[in-house]
N, C-alpha and C positions, 0 to 999 in steps of 0.2 A: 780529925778533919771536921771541918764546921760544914753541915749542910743547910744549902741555901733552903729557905721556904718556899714552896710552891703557893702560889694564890690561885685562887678559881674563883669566878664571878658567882654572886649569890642567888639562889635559886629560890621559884616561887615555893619550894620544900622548905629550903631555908627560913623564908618569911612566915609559914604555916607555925614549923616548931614554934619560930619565936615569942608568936602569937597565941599557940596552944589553940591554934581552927584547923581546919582542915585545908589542905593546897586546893581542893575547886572553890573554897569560900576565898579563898585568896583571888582566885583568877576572876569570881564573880566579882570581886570588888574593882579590880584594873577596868574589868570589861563594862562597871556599870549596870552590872546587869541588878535584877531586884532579888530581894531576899537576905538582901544585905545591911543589918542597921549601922545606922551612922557613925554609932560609938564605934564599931567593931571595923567599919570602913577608914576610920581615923587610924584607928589602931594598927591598921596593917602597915598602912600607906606611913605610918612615924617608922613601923619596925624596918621596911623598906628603906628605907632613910639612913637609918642606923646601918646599915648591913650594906646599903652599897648595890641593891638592887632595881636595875632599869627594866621596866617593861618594855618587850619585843613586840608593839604591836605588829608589826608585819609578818610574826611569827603566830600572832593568836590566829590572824585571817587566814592562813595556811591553812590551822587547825581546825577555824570554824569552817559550815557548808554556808552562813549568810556572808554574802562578798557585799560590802559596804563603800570600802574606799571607791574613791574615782580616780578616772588615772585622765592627765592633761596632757597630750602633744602640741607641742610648740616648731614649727619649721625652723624660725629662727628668732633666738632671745637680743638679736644686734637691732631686728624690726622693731620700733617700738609698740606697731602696731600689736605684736601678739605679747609683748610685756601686759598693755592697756587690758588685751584678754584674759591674762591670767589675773589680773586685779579685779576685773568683774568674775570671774568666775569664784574667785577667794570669797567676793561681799555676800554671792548667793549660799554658800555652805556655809552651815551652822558651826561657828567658833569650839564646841565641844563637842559634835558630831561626824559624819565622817572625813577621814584624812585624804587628802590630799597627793598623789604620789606624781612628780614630776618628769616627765622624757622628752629634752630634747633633741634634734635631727642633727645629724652629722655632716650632713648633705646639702645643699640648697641649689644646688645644679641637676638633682635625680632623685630618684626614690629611695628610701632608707629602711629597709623594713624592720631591719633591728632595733628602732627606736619603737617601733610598736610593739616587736612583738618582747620587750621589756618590759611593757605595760602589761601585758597578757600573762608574763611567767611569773610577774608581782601578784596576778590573782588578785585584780581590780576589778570592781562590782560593771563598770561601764568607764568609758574611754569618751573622754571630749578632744577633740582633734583639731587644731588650728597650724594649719593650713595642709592637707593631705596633697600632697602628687601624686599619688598610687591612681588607677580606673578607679572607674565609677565599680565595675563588678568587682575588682580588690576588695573596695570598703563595703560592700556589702556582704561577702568572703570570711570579712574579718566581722564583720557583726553579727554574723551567725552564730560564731564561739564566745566574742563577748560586747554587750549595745557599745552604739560607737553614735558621740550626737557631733556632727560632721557642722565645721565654725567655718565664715567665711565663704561656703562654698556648700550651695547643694546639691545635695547627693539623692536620687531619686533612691527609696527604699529605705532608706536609714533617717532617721529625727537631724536635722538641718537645720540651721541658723544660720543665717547670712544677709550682706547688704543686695539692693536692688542695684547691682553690676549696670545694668540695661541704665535705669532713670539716672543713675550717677556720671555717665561716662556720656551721656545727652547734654546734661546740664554741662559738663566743662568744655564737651567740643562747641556745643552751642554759645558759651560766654565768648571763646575766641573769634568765632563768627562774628557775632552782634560786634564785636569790638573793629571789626575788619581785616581780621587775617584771614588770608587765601592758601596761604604755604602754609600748611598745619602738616605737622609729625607729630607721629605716635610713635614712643618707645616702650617696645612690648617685650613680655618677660617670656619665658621657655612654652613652648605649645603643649603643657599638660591639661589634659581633660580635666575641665571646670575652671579653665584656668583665661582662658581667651576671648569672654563675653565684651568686656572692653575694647578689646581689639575687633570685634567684629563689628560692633554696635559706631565704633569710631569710621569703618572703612563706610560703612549702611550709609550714616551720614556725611560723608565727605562726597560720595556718589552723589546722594540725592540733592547736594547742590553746586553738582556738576562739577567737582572738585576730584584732583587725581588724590587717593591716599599716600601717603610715603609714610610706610613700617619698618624700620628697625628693632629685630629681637636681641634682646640681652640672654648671654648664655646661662644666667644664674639670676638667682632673686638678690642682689648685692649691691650699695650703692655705686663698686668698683668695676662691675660688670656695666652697670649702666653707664659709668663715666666713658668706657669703652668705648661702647656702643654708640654714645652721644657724640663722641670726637670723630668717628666716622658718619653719622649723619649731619654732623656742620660744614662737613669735608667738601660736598658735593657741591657743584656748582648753580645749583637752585637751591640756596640754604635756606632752610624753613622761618618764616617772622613768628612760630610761635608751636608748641611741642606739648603735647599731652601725656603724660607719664603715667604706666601701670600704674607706680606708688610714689609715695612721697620720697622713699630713698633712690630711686631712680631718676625723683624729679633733683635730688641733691647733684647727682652723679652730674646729668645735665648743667648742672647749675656750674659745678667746676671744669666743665670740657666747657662747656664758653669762655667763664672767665680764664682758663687759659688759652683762648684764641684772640681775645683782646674784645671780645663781648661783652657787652653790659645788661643786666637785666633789670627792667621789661623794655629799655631803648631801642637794644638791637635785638631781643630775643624774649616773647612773655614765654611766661611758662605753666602747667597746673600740673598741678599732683592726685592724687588718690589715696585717702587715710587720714588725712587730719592727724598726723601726729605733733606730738609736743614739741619736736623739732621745728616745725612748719610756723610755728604761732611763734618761734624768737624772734625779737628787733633784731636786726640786719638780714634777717633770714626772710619773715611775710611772706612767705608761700602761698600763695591759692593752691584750696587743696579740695577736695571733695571729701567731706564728713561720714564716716561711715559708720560712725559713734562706736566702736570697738571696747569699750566698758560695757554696754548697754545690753553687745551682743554676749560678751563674756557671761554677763549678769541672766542675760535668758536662759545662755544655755547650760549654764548650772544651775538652773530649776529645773529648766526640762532632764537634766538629769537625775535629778531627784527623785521626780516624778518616776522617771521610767525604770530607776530601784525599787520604789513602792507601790509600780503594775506595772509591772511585765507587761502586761496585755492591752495598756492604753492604745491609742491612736499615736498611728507618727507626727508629731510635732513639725511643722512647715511653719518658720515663721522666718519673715523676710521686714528690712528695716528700710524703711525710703532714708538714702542718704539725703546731704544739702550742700551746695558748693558755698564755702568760704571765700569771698574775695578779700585778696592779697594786695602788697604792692607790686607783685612779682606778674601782672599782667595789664596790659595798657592799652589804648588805641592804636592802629596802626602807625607808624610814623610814615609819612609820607616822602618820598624820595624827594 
């Protein structure tokens, strides 16, 4: 009877023998660490080669007590907004420095804690977090066990980045103002805490110029929620000449519950958005959108994570980004009856 061979993946013992060093000179060499010359760093890293051996860096970090990786939560990778953040936060870590560990939500109607706490059992140095639903006391909860620099949305207690909510959501009610619409809707997304500064800031100023609000929430952060949501706010018999959107996928959703009502935009409907995504800037698409520069903040807040790897003990990081509204085709003067 012929037996089959058994393979086993090759180990950093493996690579020691082949070498004639010892296994911690080997793992000093993966890890970069000093004490290791060049030649003998080459040597390992060819015998490694030879043999078929991958290093587990997530298995060194286990082993080590310094937690270096960062770990990134993303709400949702369909947003491009938090695509934009994972690409500023890639530009601010160092290309052979620490890794990178990814967790997206599962969820975009509710809280999701298991996408965090995956980041937690990876035994990541610090957590950057784009976009949480959890309380405010949650994420502070959770940065007690391990830093958490909170994107898009601040969090009192914990290091924070995010755009000025309040001046962005000014500037787009206020362009539809200036332009003459009176019937302004807001499509607002799910009422989680740190979630509704737009929505308040929009009702603030529709008041103050003597203007009723009309809010419809979308049950989810999804351009298909919003589309919903939109086909029932065109429904009503004071249909709005003009609709401010949480975000730019919202302001899409709008954009197709019109044109299937036989609306044209910005004729019978302008519209703005919120994010500036790369959606927004296609020909046929022109969206006015409000800029919340989402590279910019990615880019901050993987420094400030850095930072708060190599002191602990720093100051909490508050840094807030003055958006800027885009104008589009996608909004117009009033048309006049």
């Amino acid at each position: 009877m012929t037996l089959q061979r058994q393979h086993r993946p090759a180990t950093q013992a493996d690579v020691a023998r082949e070498v004639g060093v010892s296994r911690t000179l080997v793992s000093f060499a993966f890890r970069g660490a000093a004490g290791v010359s060049e030649e003998t760093r080459q040597a390992i890293f060819d015998a490694a080669k030879r043999l078929g051996y991958r290093h587990n860096a997530a298995a060194a970090a286990l082993a080590s007590k310094s937690r270096t990786a960062v770990g990134l939560y993303l709400l949702d990778l369909h947003n491009e907004v938090y695509s934009d953040v994972l690409n500023g936060v890639r530009l601010a870590l160092p290309q052979d420095g620490n890794r990178l560990i990814l967790s997206v939500s599962r969820s975009i109607g509710g809280v999701d804690p298991g996408a965090m706490d995956s980041l937690v059992e990876a035994r990541v140095g610090i957590i950057i977090a784009a976009a949480l639903l959890d309380p405010d006391e949650r994420v502070r909860e959770l940065a007690r066990t391990t830093p958490v620099v909170s994107v898009t949305r601040r969090v009192e207690g914990v290091d924070s980045v995010y755009p000025d909510d309040d001046a962005g959501a000014r500037a787009a009610v206020g362009h539809l103002l200036e332009l003459g619409h009176r019937r302004i809707a807001h499509l607002a997304g799910p009422p989680f805490e740190g979630h509704t500064v737009r929505q308040e800031v929009y009702g603030q100023i529709m008041r103050s110029a003597g203007l009723a609000p009309q809010t419809v929430a979308a049950g989810e952060f999804t351009q298909e929620a919003g589309e919903r949501a939109a086909a029932e706010m065109l429904a009503g018999p004071d249909r709005p000449t003009a609709v401010f959107a949480h975000n730019d996928q919202f302001a899409l959703g709008v954009r197709e519950a019109a044109y299937a009502m036989g609306l044209t935009i910005p004729g019978d409907l302008s519209l703005v958005g919120f994010d500036d995504s790369r959606t927004a800037r296609l020909h046929g698409i022109d969206l006015t959108s409000v800029d919340l520069h989402a590279v910019e903040l990615g880019k901050i807040a993987g420094g400030v994570a850095l930072e708060r790897l190599s002191n602990p003990g720093a100051p909490l990081a508050d840094r807030c980004l003055t958006p800027r509204l885009v104008v589009r085709n996608s909004t117009a003067p009033l048309r006049q009856a």
